[in-house]
C-alpha positions in Angstrom: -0.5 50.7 30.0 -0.7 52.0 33.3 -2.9 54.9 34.3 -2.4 57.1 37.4 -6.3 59.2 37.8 -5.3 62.0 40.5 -8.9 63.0 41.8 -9.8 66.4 43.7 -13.1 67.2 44.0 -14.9 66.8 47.5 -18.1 65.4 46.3 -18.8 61.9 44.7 -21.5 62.5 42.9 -20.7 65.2 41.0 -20.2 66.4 37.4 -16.5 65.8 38.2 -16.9 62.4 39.5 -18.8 61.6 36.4 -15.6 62.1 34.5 -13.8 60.4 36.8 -15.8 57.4 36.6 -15.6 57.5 32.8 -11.7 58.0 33.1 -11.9 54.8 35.0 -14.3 52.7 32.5 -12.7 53.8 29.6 -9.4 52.5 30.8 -10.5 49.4 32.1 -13.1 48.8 28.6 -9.5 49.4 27.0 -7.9 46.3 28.7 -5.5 48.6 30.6 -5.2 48.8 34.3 -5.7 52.0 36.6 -4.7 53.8 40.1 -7.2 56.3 41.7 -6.3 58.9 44.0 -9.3 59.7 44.9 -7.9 62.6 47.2 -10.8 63.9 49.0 -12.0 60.6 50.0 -8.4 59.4 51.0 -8.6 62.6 53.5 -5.3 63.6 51.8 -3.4 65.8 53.9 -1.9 68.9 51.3 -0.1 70.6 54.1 3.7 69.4 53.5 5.8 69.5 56.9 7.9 67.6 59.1 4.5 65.2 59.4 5.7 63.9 56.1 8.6 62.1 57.6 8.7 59.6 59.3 12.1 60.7 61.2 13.7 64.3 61.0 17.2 64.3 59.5 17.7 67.9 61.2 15.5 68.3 64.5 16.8 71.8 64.5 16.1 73.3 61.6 13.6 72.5 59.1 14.9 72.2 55.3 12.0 70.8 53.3 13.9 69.5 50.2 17.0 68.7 52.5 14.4 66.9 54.2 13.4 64.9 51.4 16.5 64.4 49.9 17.1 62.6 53.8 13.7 60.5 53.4 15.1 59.3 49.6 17.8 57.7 50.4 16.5 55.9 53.5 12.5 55.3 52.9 11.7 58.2 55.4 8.5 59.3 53.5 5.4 58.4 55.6 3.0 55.8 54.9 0.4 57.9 52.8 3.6 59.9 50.6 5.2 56.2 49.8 1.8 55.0 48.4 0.9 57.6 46.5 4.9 58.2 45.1 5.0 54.6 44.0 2.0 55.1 42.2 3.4 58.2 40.5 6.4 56.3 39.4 4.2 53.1 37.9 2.4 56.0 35.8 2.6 56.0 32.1 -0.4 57.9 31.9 -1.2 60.1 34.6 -4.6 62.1 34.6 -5.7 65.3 36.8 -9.5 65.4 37.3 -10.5 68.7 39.1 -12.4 71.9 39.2 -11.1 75.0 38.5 -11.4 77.3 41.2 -10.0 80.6 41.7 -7.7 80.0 38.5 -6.5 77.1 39.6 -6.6 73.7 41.3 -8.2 72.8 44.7 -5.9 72.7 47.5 -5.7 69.2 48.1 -4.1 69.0 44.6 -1.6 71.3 44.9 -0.5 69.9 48.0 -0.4 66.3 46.3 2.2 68.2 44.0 4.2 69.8 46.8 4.3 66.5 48.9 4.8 63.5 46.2 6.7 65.1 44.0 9.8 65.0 46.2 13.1 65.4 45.5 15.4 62.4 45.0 11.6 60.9 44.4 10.2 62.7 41.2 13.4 64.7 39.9 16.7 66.3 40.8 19.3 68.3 39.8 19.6 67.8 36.0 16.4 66.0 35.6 13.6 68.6 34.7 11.4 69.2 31.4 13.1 67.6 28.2 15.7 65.3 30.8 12.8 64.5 33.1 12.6 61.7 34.9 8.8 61.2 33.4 9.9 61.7 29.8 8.3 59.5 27.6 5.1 59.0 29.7 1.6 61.0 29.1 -0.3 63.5 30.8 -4.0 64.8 30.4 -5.4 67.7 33.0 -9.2 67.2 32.8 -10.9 70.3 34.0 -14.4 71.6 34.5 -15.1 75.6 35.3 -17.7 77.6 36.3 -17.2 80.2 33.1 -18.5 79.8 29.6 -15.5 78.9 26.6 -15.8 82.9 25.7 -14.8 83.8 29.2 -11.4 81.9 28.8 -10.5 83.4 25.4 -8.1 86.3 24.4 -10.4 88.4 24.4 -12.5 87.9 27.4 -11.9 88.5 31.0 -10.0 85.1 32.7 -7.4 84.7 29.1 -7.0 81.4 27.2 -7.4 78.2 29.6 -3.8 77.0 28.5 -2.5 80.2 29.8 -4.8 79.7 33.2 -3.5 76.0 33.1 -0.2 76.5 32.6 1.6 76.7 36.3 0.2 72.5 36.2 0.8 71.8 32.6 4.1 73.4 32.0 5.7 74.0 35.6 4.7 70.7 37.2 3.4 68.4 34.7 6.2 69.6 32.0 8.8 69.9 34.5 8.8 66.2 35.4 8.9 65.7 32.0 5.6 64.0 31.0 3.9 64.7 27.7 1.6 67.2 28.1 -2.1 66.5 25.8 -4.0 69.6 25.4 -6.5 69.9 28.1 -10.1 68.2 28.0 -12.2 71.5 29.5 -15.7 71.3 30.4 -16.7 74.4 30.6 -20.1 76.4 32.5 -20.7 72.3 34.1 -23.6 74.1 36.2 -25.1 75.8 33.6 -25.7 73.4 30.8 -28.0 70.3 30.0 -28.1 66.5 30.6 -27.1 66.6 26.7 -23.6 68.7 27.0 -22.7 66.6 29.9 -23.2 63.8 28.4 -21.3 64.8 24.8 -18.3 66.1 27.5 -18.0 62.3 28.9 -18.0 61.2 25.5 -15.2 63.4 24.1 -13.1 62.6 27.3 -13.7 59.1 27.0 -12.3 59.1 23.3 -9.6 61.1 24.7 -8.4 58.6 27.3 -9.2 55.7 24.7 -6.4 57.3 22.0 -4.3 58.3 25.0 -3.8 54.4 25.7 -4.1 53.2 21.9 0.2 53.4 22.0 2.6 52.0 24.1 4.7 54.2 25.7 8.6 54.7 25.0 9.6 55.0 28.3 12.4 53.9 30.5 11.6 52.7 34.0 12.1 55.4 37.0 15.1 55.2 38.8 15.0 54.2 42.5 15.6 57.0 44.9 19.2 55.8 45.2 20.5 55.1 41.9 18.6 59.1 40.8 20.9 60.2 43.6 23.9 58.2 43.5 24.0 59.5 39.3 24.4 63.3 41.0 27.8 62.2 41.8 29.9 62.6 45.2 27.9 65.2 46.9 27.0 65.8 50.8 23.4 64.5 51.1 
């Protein structure tokens, strides 16, 4: 199998990059091969524009999914968007490593979202949640936070974490049609011991290792054109 590690955190030697790193040894250590976008490093840009074009298929008014649907069909997408969209569609595991902050991802992630997952790239009309174009493949969100478990329960102040994780599990994550694992949480990672941290790269690694213990049932992702061309006669 084939795993896609999406990684946001601005600081390489951090708790986060420790489970990053582990993301990465357990997959190799499981004879499986990996992609790392290692987003802060890369100097991803998360602010979607006209920049992430490489021609304007309206100079006079800007449409961003018309815009997309333009770059699709003709290999428009710039140079950084194509590499990491190819890598998106080789995926049959595809991992979010990231801190929570202010109830949800960092920036740079959730401009990864806006600007790879493009139309006519990573679904279209007709193709969201059970008819996804990812359908079949697997998805893990590992998170750490800065609040203890009890803070993220029912009965605390911030709610469950699946309710806090839900706009990436369920509206992106879901939406593209990926099977969504329960989260791996580390939770309070600056107020706990060398001993938690290290139990918490443990129980991810076992994670990841029965993530990959099963093929996938997944058919390839269509090219650009052929996900388009299926829409039927329409004005692109």
């Amino acid at each position: 199998m084939h795993v896609l590690l999406v990684h946001a955190h601005p600081e390489p030697s951090s708790f986060n990059g420790a489970l990053r790193d582990a993301i990465v040894g357990e997959t190799l250590d499981s004879g499986h091969s990996v992609d790392v976008s290692d987003l802060y490093a890369q100097g991803f840009d998360p602010v979607g524009g006209r920049g992430d074009f490489v021609r304007a298929a309206d100079d006079a008014r800007f449409h961003y999914q018309s815009e997309q649907t333009a770059a699709a069909l003709s290999d428009g997408f710039a140079p950084d968007l194509a590499r990491e969209q190819d890598r998106l569609r080789r995926a049959d595991l595809l991992i979010l490593q990231f801190p929570l902050w202010w109830g949800g991802p960092p920036a740079i992630l959730k401009g990864w979202f806006d600007r790879v997952a493009a139309y006519g790239v990573a679904y279209a009309d007709g193709t969201r949640f059970d008819t996804g174009l990812f359908r079949g493949r697997r998805s893990l969100i590992s998170v750490t936070t800065g609040g203890t478990a009890r803070r993220f329960s029912d009965d605390d102040v911030y709610g469950p974490i699946e309710e806090v994780l839900r706009p990436v599990q369920r509206l992106f994550l879901g939406y593209l049609g990926f099977e969504v694992a329960p989260p791996h949480v580390a939770y309070a990672v600056a107020r706990i011991g060398m001993a938690e941290r290290e139990q918490a790269i443990a129980d991810l690694r076992l994670r990841v290792r029965t993530l990959l213990s099963t093929p996938v049932a997944a058919e390839p992702v269509p090219s650009s054109r052929d996900l388009l061309a299926s829409l039927g006669d329409r004005d692109w």
